[in-house]
Structures are given as structure tokens and as C-alpha cells.
Residue, then its C-alpha position, 0 to 999 in steps of 0.5 A: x391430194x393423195x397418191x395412188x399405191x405404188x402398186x395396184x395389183x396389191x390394192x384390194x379394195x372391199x365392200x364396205x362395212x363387210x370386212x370382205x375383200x371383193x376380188x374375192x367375193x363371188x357375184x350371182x348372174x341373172x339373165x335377162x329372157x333374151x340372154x336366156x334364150x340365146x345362152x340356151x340356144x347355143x349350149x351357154x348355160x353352164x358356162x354360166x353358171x360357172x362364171x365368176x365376173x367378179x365385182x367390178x364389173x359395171x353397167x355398160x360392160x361386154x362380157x364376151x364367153x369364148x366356146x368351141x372358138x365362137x365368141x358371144x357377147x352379152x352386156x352387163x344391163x344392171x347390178x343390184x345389192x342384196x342384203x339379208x341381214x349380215x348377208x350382202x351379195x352382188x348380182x349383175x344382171x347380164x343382157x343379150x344383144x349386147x349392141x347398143x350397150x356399148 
């Protein structure tokens, strides 16, 4: 069995076979027609596009955007590995309504 480290926040964990670290790393947002509707609907997008969930994120998960003191709440539907060559990125596909995906 081994042990944990006695400290996680130093434990950065990388994407293997990339050397990256994937706290680092950024990961690219796809929305589905019905997040899209709704992000643009409610003035989202570039928010979006500026949002960086990070890596760890995972099928199933809430992604909750706070603006103008609404929150809106769409769920992260698929994530998808993307390689060209030495080129490896991660793309969450994020879904609208996020009900039932809890």
C-alpha cells in the first residue's frame, strides 16, 4: 500500500507521456447547441471563453458561472483527448440543462 503525500496541494499530477503538469494545462470548452443557445441568450459567451475548469474536471460535474449575481448551471457531458502528433489537449464538452446530470 502506499502512502498518500503528506500534502496534496504539492502533489501535481501530469498528463502521461507529456511531461506537462495538468494543473497547468489549459482545457478547450465545446458547448452543446442547447448550452449554446443559453450562453448566448444570457450574455455567457465570453465568459466562456475565458474559462479555464482545468483538467480535472469529470463527466457528471456542475460548472456553475456567477454574473451579474445569477448563477447558471451547466454540466460537463463528455471529455475528449486530442492528439496531433506531439500535440495533446483536453476538451470537456459542457451541456445545458444541467438537471439530470447530477
Amino acid at each position: 500500500m502506499t502512502k498518500p503525500p503528506s500534502d496534496s496541494r504539492k502533489h501535481t499530477p501530469t498528463n502521461p507521456g507529456s511531461g506537462i503538469a495538468v494543473g497547468d494545462m489549459h482545457v478547450g470548452i465545446r458547448l452543446t447547441a442547447s448550452a449554446e443557445r443559453y450562453a448566448r441568450h444570457h450574455g455567457l459567451m465570453e465568459v466562456f471563453e475565458a474559462a479555464n475548469p482545468g483538467p480535472m474536471a469529470a463527466v457528471g460535474d456542475i460548472l456553475s458561472l456567477t454574473t451579474g449575481g445569477s448563477v447558471h448551471d451547466f454540466a460537463v457531458a463528455q471529455r475528449r483527448w486530442i492528439i496531433d502528433g506531439e500535440t495533446r489537449r483536453l476538451e470537456l464538452t459542457i451541456d445545458h440543462p444541467a438537471f439530470g446530470r447530477r
